[in-house]
N, C-alpha and C positions, 0 to 999 in steps of 0.2 A: 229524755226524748231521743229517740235513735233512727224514725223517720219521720220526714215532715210534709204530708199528703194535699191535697189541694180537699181529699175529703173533712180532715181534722182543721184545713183552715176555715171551713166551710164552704167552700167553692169558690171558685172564680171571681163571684162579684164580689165576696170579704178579701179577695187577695187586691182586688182593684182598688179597691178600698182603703189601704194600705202604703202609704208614705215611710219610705225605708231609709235611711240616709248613714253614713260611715263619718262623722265630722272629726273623728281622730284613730289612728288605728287601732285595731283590736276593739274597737266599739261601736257598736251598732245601736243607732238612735230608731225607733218604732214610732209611727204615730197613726192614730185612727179614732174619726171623731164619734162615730158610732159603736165599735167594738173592742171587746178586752182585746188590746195587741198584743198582751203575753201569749195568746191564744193564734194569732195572725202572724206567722212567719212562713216568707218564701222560702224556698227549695236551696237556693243560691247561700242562706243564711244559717245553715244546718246550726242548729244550738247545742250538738251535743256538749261541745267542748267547750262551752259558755262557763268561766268560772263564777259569774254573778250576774245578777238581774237585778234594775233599780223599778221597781213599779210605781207609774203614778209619780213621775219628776215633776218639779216645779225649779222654775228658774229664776235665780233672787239675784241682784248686783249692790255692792255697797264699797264704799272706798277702802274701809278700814275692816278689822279682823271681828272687831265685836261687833261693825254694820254687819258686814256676812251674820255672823251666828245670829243677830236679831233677828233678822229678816227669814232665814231658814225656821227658824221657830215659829217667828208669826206665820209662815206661808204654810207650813204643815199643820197646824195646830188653830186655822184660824176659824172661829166657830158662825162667820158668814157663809164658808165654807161647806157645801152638803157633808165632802169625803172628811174634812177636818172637824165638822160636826160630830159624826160616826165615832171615828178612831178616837179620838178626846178623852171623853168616858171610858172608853175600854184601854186604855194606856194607863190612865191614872187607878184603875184596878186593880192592875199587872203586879205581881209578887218586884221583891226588890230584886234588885239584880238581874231583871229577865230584859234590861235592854243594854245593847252592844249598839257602840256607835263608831262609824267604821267611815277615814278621811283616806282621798283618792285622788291621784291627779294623772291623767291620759298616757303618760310616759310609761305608768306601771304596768301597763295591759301588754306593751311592748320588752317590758323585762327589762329596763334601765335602772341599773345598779343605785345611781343617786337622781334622781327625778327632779325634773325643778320645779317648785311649786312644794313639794312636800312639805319641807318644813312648816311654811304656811298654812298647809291642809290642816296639819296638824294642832296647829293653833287654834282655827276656828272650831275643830271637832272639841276640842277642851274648854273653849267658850261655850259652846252650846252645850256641853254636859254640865258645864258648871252653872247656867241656869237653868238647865234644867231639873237639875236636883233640889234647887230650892221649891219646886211644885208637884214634882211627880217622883215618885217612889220607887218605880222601876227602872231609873238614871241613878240611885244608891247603890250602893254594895249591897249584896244580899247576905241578910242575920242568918245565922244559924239559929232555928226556933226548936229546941228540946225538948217542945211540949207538941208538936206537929207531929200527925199521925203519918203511917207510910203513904198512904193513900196521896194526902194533901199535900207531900215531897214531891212524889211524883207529878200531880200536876201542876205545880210550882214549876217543876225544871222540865215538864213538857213547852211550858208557855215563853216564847221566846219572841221578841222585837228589837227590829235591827233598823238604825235610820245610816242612811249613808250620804254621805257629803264627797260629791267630785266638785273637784277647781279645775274649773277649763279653763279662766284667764284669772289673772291678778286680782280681779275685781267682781269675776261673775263664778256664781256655783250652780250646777244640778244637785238637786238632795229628793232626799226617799224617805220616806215612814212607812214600813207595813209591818203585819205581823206575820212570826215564819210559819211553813206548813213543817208541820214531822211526817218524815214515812213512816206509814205501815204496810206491814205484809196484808195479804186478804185475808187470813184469819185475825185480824186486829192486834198481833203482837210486834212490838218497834223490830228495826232491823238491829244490827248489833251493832251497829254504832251510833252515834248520836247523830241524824241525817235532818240538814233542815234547808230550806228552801224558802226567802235568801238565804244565802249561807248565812250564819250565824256568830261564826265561829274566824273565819277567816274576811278580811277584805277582795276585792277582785285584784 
């Protein structure tokens, strides 16, 4: 995105609409109860240089490292849920290896060599892949299948899910589930690199 119009937010009354908050540097928290806020950013919040986007947080707290990863799992995945209705079934579909899970803590957006919290982050992201993997296939490593046509490669390693886990405090996380978009050019051919959004490939 390289400009951000009051026409592409939809007007005035979606930018009103629009609860914007900074509760740590280098991150900007969206919120709007009626409209995709990926879509609703002021002028003041230029996203070029946004290295990530969490769509659709949810906020879980629990004492210990396996509460966290519980709780992110049931809160993304949980099927009282409309959005975690949805995503469910099409996660557990997803080729192996097609999800990245990617731990974060507010110091990194700042470029803080040793971050506090990290280690910790990092914990929890390996609790949740490690249950994760006992139910969904796309939290595996992906096989190499020899019997797989080109075709089915390709959208194999077009299909990519990224969940991200930030630690804001000792005990509370924001996390993310979606799945990423790939660019295309307008003639339908990828760009030359592997381009995905969230990023896929790197944490923020």
């Amino acid at each position: 995105v390289r400009e951000v119009t009051s026409y592409t937010l939809g007007g005035r009354e979606a930018i009103d609409q629009l609860a914007v908050s900074s509760p740590h540097p280098g991150l900007v928290c969206l919120q709007c109860s009626r409209n995709d806020v990926t879509k609703l950013l002021p002028e003041h919040y230029n996203p070029t240089y946004a290295l990530q986007s969490m769509p659709d947080c949810v906020i879980v707290k629990a004492e210990s490292i396996k509460g966290l990863a519980t709780s992110i799992t049931n809160a993304l995945l949980d099927d009282s849920d409309s959005r975690g209705d949805a995503i469910k079934p099409q996660l557990w579909k997803a080729p192996r290896g097609s999800l990245s899970i990617h731990a974060l803590v507010p110091d990194m957006f700042r470029g803080v060599p040793n971050p506090l919290m990290k280690r910790r982050s990092y914990k929890i992201a390996e609790e949740v892949a490690a249950q994760l993997k006992k139910v969904c296939p796309a939290a595996r490593p992906a096989r190499v299948d020899t019997d797989a046509t080109d075709v089915d490669k390709e959208d194999q390693k077009d299909e990519k899910w990224v969940l991200q886990i930030l630690l804001l405090e000792p005990e509370v996380a924001a996390a993310s589930l979606t799945k990423c978009s790939t660019d295309h050019r307008a003639d339908g051919t990828s760009l030359p690199c592997s381009w995905t959004w969230p990023n896929w490939n790197l944490p923020g």
